[in-house]
Structures are given as structure tokens and as C-alpha cells.
N, C-alpha and C positions, 0 to 999 in steps of 0.2 A: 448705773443704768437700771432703772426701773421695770423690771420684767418680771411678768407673771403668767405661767404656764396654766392655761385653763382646760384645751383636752389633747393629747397625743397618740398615734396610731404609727403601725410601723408593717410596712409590708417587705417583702423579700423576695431577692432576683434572684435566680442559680443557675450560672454557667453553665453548668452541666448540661441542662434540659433547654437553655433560656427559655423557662416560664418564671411567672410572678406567684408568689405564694402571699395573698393575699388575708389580712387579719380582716377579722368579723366583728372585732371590739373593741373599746379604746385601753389605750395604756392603762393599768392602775399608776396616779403619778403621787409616788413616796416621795419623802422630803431628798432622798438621792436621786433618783430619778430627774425629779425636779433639777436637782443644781446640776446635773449630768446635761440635760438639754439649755439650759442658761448659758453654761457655759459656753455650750456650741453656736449659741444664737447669738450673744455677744460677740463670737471671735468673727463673724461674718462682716461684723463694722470696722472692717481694717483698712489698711493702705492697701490692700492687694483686691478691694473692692472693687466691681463695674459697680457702674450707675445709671439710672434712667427713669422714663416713666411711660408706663403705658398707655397706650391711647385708649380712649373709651371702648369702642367697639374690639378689643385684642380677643382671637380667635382664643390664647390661653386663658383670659381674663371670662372667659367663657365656661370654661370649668369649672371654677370657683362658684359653689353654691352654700348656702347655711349650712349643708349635712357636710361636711367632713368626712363622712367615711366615704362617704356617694364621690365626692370630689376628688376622695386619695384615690382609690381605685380608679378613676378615670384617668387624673393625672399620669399616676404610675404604667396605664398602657401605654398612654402615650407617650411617654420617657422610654419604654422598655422599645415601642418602634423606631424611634432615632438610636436607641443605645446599641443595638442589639448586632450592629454591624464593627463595633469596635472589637478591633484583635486582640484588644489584649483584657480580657474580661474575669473578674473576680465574684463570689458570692456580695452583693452590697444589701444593706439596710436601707429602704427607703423613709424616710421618715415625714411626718407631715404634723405639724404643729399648729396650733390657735390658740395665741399668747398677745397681752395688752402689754405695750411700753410707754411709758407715760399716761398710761390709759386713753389710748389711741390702740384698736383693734387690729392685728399683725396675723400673717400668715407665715408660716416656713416649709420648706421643704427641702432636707438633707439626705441627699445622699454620702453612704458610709461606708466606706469597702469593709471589708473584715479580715483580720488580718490570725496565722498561726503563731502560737504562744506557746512557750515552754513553762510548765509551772511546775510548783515543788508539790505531790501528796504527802503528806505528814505521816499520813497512817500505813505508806508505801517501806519496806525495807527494801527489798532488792531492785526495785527500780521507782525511785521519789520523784525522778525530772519527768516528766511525758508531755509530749506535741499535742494542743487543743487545736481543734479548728473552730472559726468561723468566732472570735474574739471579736471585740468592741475596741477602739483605741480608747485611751487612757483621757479624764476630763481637762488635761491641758491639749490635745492634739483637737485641731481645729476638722469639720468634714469637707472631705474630697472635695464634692461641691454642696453647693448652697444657693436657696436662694428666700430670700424674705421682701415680704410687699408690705408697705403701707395701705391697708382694704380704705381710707381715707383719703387720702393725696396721690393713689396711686402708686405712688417711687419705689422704685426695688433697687436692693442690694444684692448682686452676683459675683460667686465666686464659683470661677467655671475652671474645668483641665479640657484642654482639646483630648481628639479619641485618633487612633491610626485607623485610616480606612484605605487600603490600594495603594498604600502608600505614603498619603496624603495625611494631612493632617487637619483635624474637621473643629470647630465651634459650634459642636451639634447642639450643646445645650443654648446657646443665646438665638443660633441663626433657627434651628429646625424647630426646637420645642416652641422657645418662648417668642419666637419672629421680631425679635427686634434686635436693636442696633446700641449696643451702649457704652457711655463714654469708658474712654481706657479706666485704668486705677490712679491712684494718687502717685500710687509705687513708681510704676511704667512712666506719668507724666513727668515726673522727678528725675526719672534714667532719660526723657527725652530732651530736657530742657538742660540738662548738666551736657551732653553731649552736643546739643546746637550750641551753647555757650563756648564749650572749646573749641568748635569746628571755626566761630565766626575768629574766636582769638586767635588762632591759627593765621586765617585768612589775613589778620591785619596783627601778626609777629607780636601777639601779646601772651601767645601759652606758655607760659612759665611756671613755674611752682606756686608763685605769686596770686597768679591769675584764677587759679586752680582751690586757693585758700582764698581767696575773694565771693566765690562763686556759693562755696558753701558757707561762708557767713551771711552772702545775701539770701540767700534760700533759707538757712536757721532763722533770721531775723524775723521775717516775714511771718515765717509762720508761728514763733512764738508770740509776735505783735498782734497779726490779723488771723491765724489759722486758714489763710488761704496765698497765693501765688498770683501775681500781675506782672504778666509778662514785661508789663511799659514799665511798670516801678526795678524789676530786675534788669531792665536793659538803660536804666537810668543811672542803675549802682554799678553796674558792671562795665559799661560804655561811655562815661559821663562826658570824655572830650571827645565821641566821633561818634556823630550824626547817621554815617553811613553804616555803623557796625548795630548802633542801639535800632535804627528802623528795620536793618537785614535779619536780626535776633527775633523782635515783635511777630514779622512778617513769617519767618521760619518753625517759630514755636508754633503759631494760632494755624501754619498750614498742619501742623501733625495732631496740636490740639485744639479745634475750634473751641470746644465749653472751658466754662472759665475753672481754676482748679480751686476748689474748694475742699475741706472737710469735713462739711456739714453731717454731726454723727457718728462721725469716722474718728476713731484714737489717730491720734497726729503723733502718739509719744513716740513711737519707733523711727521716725522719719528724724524729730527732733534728738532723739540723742543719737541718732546717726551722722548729724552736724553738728552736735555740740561743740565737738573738739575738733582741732586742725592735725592731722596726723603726721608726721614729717618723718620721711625716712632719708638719710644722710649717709653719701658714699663710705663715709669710713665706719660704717655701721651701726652709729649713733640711730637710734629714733627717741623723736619727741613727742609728747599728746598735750596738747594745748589749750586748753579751755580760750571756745572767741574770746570773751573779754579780755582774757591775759594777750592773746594772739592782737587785737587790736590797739592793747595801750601802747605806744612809743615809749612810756615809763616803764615798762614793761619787759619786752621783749623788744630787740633793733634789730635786722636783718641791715648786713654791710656787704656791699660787691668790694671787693678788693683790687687792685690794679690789673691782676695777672688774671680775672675772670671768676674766681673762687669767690667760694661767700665766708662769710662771719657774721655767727649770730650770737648777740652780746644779752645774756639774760639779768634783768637788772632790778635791786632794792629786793630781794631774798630774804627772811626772817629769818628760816629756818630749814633745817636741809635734815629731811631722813631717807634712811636707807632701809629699801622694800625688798 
């Protein structure tokens, strides 16, 4: 992923007082600095991504001016009056970026809670461990939330945590800040479409173990073939001889997910080695892990029902046998 960090500015929230402590200048960006917000901005292109685009006239889209600084201090008020009613509130980093990906001009904006750390002093004898406040997560931990636009095509990518408000539980950053509406994640479409698939096999006495390792090979396929999900093509592998189960699937999926599931952008790897294998846990305590391909040869592996209702599963043409 081709990203390059052009200016960075960071202002800060405090529970304490909830006011915003607002910078006056941008980051110095050192070559750590740099891979420190890359890496943050990258992990935003995940499976756990919303999606959308803004319309022309979007009240947020309205902040957004050539100053950067002028625009982070606007933003960040504006974040700070939706955020400001969440119960459960921490010192955060607000962050605001102006970074080229593909050389297509990007916006970000990260927020970062901060978190207490125990570290060692070196030059400490009688007490080396001590509690820091107000710490940075570490360059593999992804931020609380996020959000980055394409300033060209419009499309943003969000990753948002609901807040506790009376109880309730709010999407303050999609509904209040940014006013829009956007499609689930890859993640959540994935937990929707496995769960309609078993409810319909259910329906029509086909969830079995079988059915179950069916579901995730059609979904691995897919996305290692096309890097996206069609509903008609998985209720085609999944339903082939009943008409009334593969339309009930189509029909049940598109009500929860009307847009089509794509992952344009988006790392697909964590989805796909999540289906690689067939995972088999077996009553007498046996578990297997399957890699599909092996899972689908019949030279392979044979799965046998026995007369009495038991299975036998015959593993077959073996080279070589080691012990892990």
C-alpha cells in the first residue's frame, strides 16, 4: 500500500475538564513518526471496515478545507459535542492526517485513547517499574476509531465503537458527526450470511456438519477467486437441488445486506485464512484441520455414515506421517 504522510497535527481531549487541548503546529514527521501513523492508516482497510460515500453537499464534508489546522480544530469540536456525553471516557489523541495513496489525496482522522503503562527506569534502584500515564498503543494496535476519505471519489472508510449514553448504546460517530449511513463491514456481512445459510438449512433438515463445511468453502472460494461475495452464486453452491431454499437465502441475505459485498481496498487475508481450513471437532475428542482442497478431494479424505448412525472418516494415499 502506497502511502505517504505529507502533514500531521494531534490535538487532545481530557476527561477531566472535557475540554480539547488544541496544537498550534503540525507534527515534526520523523521517519518513526511516519511509519507510526502508516501503520495506523493502513489497518483502517480492514474487514471490520464501514463503507460509503458522501454526498456532495455533507454538512461534515463542509469542514474540510486546504488549512488542516483550521479544519482539525473545527472537526475535533465537533467530535468533542457528540463525544462528550459518553460514560465511559478516557484522555484520547485526536489525530488528523493529509496523506497521498496511490497518489490520490487522503484525509484521516484518528482517534486514540491512551492508555497506563508500567515501564522499567534503568537508572531507578529501589523502585525501576513505575505507572506512566497517558501512553500511545504500540504500532501494531490498530485506533479506537478511524476514519479516512478519499478528497477525490469521495468514499470513506470507518471504523467506529458505539459510546453508553442512559443506557443506551449510540453510533455517535457515523449517525451525529459524520450523518451518514454506511454499509456494514465485510466482517459482520460474513457473520450474516453464515448464519442465514444455516437458519435456511435448518429450515429444510440440511445443518449438519456437512453443511457447515460446505458453507465455508463456498465463501473461501469466492473470495479467493473474485475477492467479493454473490449472494445468487453462494445460494447456487449451497442450494443446488432446491429452488425454494437458494431464492429464501438470496432474498434473506440482500434484506440484511442490500450493497453488494466487496473488498475493494480492503485486506481480505484475515477472512480467508479464517476459511482456509475445515476445523472438525469429533466426540471422542479427536479434532482435525483440513485444508479445503484436501477437505474436497474424495481421494483424499471420505466421510462414511455407518448403519448405526456414526460416522467414519477414512483418510486416504498419506506419504508421510509426522508427529508435532
Amino acid at each position: 500500500m502506497d502511502i505517504y504522510i505529507k502533514k500531521a497535527i494531534i490535538h487532545q481531549f481530557s476527561p477531566d475538564d472535557t475540554e480539547l487541548y488544541l496544537a498550534d503546529k503540525f507534527l515534526n514527521i520523523t521517519p518513526k513518526i511516519e511509519e507510526y501513523l502508516r501503520k495506523k492508516i493502513e489497518r483502517v482497510y480492514s474487514d471490520e471496515a464501514k463503507t460509503g460515500m458522501f454526498e456532495e453537499d455533507s454538512p461534515f464534508l463542509d469542514l474540510l478545507t486546504d488549512d488542516l489546522l483550521e479544519s482539525s480544530a473545527a472537526i475535533a469540536n465537533r467530535w468533542k459535542e457528540e463525544f462528550v456525553i459518553s460514560e465511559n471516557q478516557k484522555t484520547n489523541d485526536l489525530i488528523f492526517i493529509e496523506f497521498s495513496k496511490e497518489g490520490v489525496d487522503h484525509f484521516a482522522f484518528l482517534r486514540i485513547a491512551l492508555r497506563e503503562t508500567l515501564i522499567h527506569l534503568g537508572g531507578e534502584v529501589d523502585n525501576p517499574i513505575k505507572l506512566t500515564q497517558n501512553n500511545l498503543p504500540g504500532f501494531g494496535t490498530g485506533a479506537d476509531e478511524a476514519l479516512v476519505i478519499n478528497l477525490q471519489s469521495r468514499k470513506y472508510y470507518l471504523i467506529e465503537k458505539r459510546i453508553k449514553y442512559n443506557g443506551t448504546f449510540l453510533n455517535y460517530f457515523s449517525d451525529a458527526l459524520l450523518q451518514v449511513a454506511p454499509k456494514i463491514s465485510p466482517k459482520k456481512s460474513i457473520k450474516e450470511i453464515e448464519k442465514t445459510a444455516n437458519r435456511i438449512a435448518e429450515n429444510f433438515n440440511q445443518d449438519d456438519f456437512q453443511f457447515q463445511s460446505k458453507v465455508k468453502s463456498a465463501i473461501f472460494n469466492q473470495l479467493e477467486e473474485k475477492n467479493e461475495l454473490s449472494p445468487e452464486e453462494l445460494a447456487n453452491d449451497l442450494f443446488d437441488s432446491n429452488l425454494t431454499a437458494r431464492l429464501s437465502f438470496v432474498d434473506q441475505v440482500k434484506e440484511a445486506i442490500p450493497e453488494p459485498i466487496r473488498f475493494d481496498e480492503i485486506d481480505a487475508s484475515r477472512q480467508l485464512k479464517k476459511f482456509e481450513n475445515q476445523k472438525l471437532s469429533l466426540s471422542n475428542g479427536i479434532e482435525l484441520l483440513v485444508p479445503n482442497h484436501v477437505y474436497e478431494d474424495a481421494e483424499s479424505v471420505e466421510f462414511i455414515q455407518n448403519d448405526n448412525g456414526t460416522y467414519s472418516i477414512l483418510i486416504k494415499n498419506i506419504e508421510d506421517i509426522q508427529s508435532k
